[in-house]
C-alpha positions, 0 to 999 in steps of 0.5 A: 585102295579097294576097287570101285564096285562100279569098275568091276561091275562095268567090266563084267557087263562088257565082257557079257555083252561082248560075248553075247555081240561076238556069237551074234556077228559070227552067226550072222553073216557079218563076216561073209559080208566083206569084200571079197577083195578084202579076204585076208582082213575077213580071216582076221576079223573071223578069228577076232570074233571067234577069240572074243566069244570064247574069252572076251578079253584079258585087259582093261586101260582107263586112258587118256588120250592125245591126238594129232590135231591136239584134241584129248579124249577119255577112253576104255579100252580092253584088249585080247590076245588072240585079237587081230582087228582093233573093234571087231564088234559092230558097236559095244565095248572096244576090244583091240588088237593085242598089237594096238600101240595105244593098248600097249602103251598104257600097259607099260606105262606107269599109271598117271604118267603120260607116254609119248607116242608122236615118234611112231606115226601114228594118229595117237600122240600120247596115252595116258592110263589112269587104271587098269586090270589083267584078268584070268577069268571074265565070264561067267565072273571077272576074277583078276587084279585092278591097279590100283586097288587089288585083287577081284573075284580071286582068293590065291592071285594069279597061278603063275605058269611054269616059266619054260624056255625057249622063244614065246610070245609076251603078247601083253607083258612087254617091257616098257623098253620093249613097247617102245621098240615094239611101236616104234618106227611104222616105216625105217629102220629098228635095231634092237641090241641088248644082253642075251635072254633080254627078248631081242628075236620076240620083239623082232618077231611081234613087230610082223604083227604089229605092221601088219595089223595096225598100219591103219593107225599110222597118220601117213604110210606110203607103203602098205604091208602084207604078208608076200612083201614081208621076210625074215631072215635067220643068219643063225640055223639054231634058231629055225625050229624055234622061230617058226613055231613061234611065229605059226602057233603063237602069232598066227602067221607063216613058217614059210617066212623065215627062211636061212640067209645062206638057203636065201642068199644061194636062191637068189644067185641062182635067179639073177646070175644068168651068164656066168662065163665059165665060172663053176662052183668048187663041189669036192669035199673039203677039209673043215680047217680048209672051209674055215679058212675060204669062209674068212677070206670074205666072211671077215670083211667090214664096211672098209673092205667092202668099199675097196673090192667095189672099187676095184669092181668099178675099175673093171666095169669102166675099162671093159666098157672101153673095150669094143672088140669085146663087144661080141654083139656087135656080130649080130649086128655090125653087118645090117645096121653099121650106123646104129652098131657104132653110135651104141658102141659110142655111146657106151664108151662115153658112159666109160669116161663119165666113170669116177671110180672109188668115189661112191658107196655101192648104192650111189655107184655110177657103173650101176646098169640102171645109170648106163641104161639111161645114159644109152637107151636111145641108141640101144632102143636104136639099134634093135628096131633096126634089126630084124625082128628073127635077130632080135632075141639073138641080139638081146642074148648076146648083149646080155651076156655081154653085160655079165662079162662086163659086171663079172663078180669073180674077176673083182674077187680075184683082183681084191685078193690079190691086192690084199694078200697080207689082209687076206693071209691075216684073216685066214691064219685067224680061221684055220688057228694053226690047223693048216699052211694059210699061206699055201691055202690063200695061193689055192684061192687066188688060183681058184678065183683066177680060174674062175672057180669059187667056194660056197664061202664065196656066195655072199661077196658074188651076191653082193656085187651082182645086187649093186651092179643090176638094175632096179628097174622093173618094167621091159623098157626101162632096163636092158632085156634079159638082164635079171631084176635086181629084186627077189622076185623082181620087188622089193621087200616092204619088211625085213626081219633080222635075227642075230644079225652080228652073226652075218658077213658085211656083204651079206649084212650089206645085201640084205639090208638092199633088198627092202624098198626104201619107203619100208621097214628093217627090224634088227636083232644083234648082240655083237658081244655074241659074235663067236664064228672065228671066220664070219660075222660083224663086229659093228652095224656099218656094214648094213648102213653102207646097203640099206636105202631107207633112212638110218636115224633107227641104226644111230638110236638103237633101242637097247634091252637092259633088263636079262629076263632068260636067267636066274637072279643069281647067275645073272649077277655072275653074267654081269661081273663076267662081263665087266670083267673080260670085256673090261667095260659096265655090262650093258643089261641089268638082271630081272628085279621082278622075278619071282621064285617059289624057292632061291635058285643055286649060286652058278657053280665052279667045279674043278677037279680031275676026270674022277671027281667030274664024272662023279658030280655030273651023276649026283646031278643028273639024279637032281629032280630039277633036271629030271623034267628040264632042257640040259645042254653040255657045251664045249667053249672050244672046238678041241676034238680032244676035250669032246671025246673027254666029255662024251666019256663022262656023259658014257660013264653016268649014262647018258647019251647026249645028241647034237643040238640040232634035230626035229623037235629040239631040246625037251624034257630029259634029252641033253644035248652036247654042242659047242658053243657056236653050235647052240647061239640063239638057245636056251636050256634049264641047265647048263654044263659048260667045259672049257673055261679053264683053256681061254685066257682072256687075253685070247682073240675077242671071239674066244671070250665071246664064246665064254660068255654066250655060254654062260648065257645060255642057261635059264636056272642052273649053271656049272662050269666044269675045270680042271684048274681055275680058269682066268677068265673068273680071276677078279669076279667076286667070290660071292657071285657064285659057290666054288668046289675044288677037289684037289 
């Protein structure tokens, strides 16, 4: 079907006329005519006018549409990447933003095929394209593909760009799976989970975009977002240089955003924990199997384990409650004003009785400090008035410190592993793997905790209990003086990103997911099949429900991405027989059936044979064309020393001198890296080296096979697992998945 000449020819009108409509708005003063107030909105709609001027639009949708009120209307739409405000011309051809959820929905939608949109809250409930058009030129002549009809203006088809790792945009080529999340949810909780290279952490990051852009086509929004309510959270450090880079150069929006969950979680302790009581933090160098053994202590917990220490912490905050001689403020006090000092005292301890302790999950907690606040305001407000006014911020003080030594994390913590001494040992043996005496390690806890010394490995259990047990109330007289804000920054987040979530402890999975106002937005990224830390992560997503406030119908229906768009065809093929086979169910993603290649990428490659021969193929390699110009990363399944220094002497002997993963500018053009694999989580390389596989049986600890299988992820065009005998985890794979070279 050819493409109607009156199509084209309305198209190439527009865009002139656009051009033409966006030179004369920026050069006359449109722009500087907005409010003031409104600045931010003045920015964007400056830089949509400049996007349009210089290229007018890349898209073209015939629609129809459906709104709330039932009514249907026929519409032309065109949309430009670099847009940030929907019709940013004063009359003309519609440009939208990149982020319209309409635009986007008739992209992905098959043509003639109506999708629905009602779920998302916006005033558009359904759209449906008729025709439609990408273009790689508009002015001076439209050059591009009409669907249905075919090319215009074009005498080869589109250049396809080199595909190039590493975290980019895909602005107006999302999936439909992708759209569907992307436009989901203008308020509550998303979680995207999928198989690696499927564009979690992209359609994560793009979702910024879309909140922040297009909340003015939600129906009804009780909360607006902007840019100072809006975080994003990386529990995984590899990802930072890549994350900022996409969210400044390619969606226009801060690196300051993003920030690493311990640098958050350490920032946070320092502003709200005011009086510590003697609690220090342990600051001697510790040995590595030593650190992993602390950081499972807390690191492994789930949801279960997280309820039983808040219990235990409610316990303590009912009894100490009782207990009046404690009252160290009473000294202040007791002597000017008895009547009011007892009737607090009183008070407090009736609060106490009131206490169901074990009964609440940490958000609905009775020991809460907003609960106690309300439930002795009048007594406290009281008793201060009484007070001499040079006495009062003394008393304030002392109430305060009070407070703390009432809600102390660290007695919790001491009283959790104490009483799960077995849970406790258990978890550390996993972490140390046999490097040290978990017995003796966890007796050097429990007495570090018992003297009020703690670990870095325990911020994020302090963090935890200190969030739940301050109040939420902002304003002076609605909470206790001094007392910190349970809030970062005294407010609550209205958006939180999360990228590779699986990655977190429950506590911290349990805090963040706290911090968001309950009218907001969490955006969730995980694979817990990546799970590979041996002392921290989750293996499920309960955790952040038992600390999230916003309703959790997003965390019950996740959206999964089943299409596996980092990898090859062919080692995509290998990725999914992997996987049924070790994890012993249907892998979850599918590979990419619209891939394209100028020429058939290799087969994933088994090479086995000894130190000689190993040597030997990684130089006729490393002389390949293909590798000469790309990423390489050479990974280490396991964390044996031995092997490490066994693959530095290879990469020594072909010359090549390989650095660790994490540097300024990340991997890029010649420079290989050698990493293991927990160091490399989150990236991804042209070509991939991975030894080890030969050492995991796959009847190994679950995180072990993990670790197999995000290493044979990572690799976008060439694979090869390098061994010194046939590894079990490939025993049942079919032959034809991948080519074999035994050397024996």
């Amino acid at each position: 079907m050819a493409v109607p000449a009156d199509s084209v020819q309305r198209d190439q009108k527009n865009a002139q006329a656009a051009q033409s409509l966006a030179a004369e708005q920026r050069l006359g003063g449109t722009v500087l005519q907005i409010n003031q107030s409104r600045a931010r909105y003045a920015e964007m709609l400056r830089k949509s006018l400049d996007a349009i001027w210089q290229n007018p639009f890349d898209v073209m949708v015939e629609v129809v549409i459906e709104l709330r009120n039932g009514q249907e209307e026929h519409w032309v739409w065109y949309g430009n990447e670099r847009v940030e405000v929907n019709a940013p011309l004063s009359y003309g051809p519609i440009v939208l933003a990149w982020t319209h959820p309409g635009l986007q929905a008739a992209l992905a939608a098959d043509l003639n095929d109506q999708e629905d949109v009602s779920h998302s809250g916006l005033k558009v409930v359904a759209v449906m394209p008729t025709r439609r058009a990408r273009y790689s030129s508009t002015v001076p002549q439209i050059q591009g593909i009409y669907e249905p009809g075919g090319s215009v203006g074009l005498t080869t088809g589109f250049v396809r760009a080199e595909k190039k790792t590493g975290l980019k945009a895909v602005k107006l080529d999302m999936t439909r799976e992708q759209v569907r999340a992307f436009t989901s949810y203008m308020q509550g909780i998303l979680l995207i989970t999928g198989a690696p290279g499927s564009g979690k952490t992209t359609i994560a990051y793009q979702r910024v975009r879309f909140l922040l852009d297009q909340q003015g086509e939600a129906a009804d929004l009780s909360v607006e977002y902007d840019l100072s309510g809006t975080h994003i959270l990386l529990a995984n450090k590899n990802l930072m240089h890549y994350s900022q880079n996409l969210l400044e150069r390619e969606l226009g929006l801060r690196r300051s955003m993003v920030t690493l969950v311990p640098d958050f979680i350490s920032s946070y302790i320092e502003n709200i924990w005011r009086h510590k009581w003697g609690a220090r933090e342990i600051k001697i160098n510790m040995l590595r199997w030593e650190e992993r053994g602390r950081d499972a202590v807390f690191g492994l917990t789930n949801e279960e384990d997280l309820k039983t220490i808040w219990a235990i912490f409610e316990r303590q905050v009912r009894d100490r409650l009782k207990v009046q001689k404690n009252m160290l403020w009473t000294v202040l006090t007791k002597t000017s004003s008895p009547k009011q000092t007892a009737e607090l005292q009183a008070a407090i301890v009736r609060f106490s009785e009131q206490i169901n302790a074990g009964e609440q999950v940490p958000k609905n907690s009775t020991i809460r400090m907003d609960r106690l606040h309300a439930s002795v305001q009048r007594h406290y407000s009281a008793l201060r008035s009484s007070l001499a006014e040079k006495t009062q911020p003394k008393f304030d003080t002392e109430f305060c410190k009070w407070l703390y030594h009432v809600y102390d994390p660290i007695e919790a913590m001491h009283g959790f592993v104490t009483k799960n001494s077995y849970r406790s040992k258990t978890k550390i043996d996993r972490g140390i793997a046999g490097r040290g005496d978990a017995e003796k390690l966890l007796a050097e806890i429990t007495s570090d905790l018992s003297s009020r010394r703690y670990s870095k490995a325990d911020l994020g259990m302090i963090a935890f209990l200190l969030r739940f047990a301050l109040p939420e109330q902002t304003a002076d007289g609605a909470r206790f003086r001094e007392v910190a804000v349970a809030w970062p920054d005294e407010n609550p987040w209205t958006h939180l990103v999360i990228d590779e979530a699986q990655d977190l402890s429950a506590p911290e999975a349990a805090l963040l997911a706290s911090l968001v106002d309950p009218r907001g937005a969490l955006s969730i990224s995980a694979d817990f099949r990546q799970r590979v830390s041996a002392t921290h992560g989750i293996e499920t997503s309960e955790p952040i429900l038992l600390g999230c406030q916003i309703a959790v119908q997003g965390m019950r229906k996740p959206f999964r991405f089943a299409v596996n768009k980092r990898q090859t065809q062919q080692i995509g093929r290998f990725l999914m027989a992997f996987y049924e086979v070790n994890f012993g169910e249907a892998p979850p993603f599918d590979i990419d059936h619209d891939a394209y290649y100028d020429l058939p990428p290799p087969l994933p490659e088994l090479f086995i044979g000894d130190d000689q021969s190993i040597t030997q193929r990684m130089k006729q390699l490393k002389n390949l064309p293909s590798l000469a110009k790309g990423s390489v990363a050479v990974l280490q399944v396991n964390e044996d020393m031995e092997e490490r220094e066994k693959i530095q002497g290879y990469l020594s002997r072909i010359g090549i001198n390989a650095v660790p993963p994490i540097h300024e500018s990340g991997p890029s053009g010649n420079q290989w890296i050698i990493a293991t694999v927990e160091e490399i989580k989150g990236l991804e390389f042209d070509a991939c080296f991975v030894f080890g596989l030969d050492g995991v049986d796959a009847a190994e600890l679950e995180f072990n096979r993990n670790r197999a299988y995000v290493g044979l992820s990572r690799p976008a065009h060439r694979l090869v697992m390098f061994c010194h005998e046939f590894p079990m985890l490939l025993r049942e794979i079919p032959s034809d998945r991948y080519s074999k070279k035994d050397t024996y």
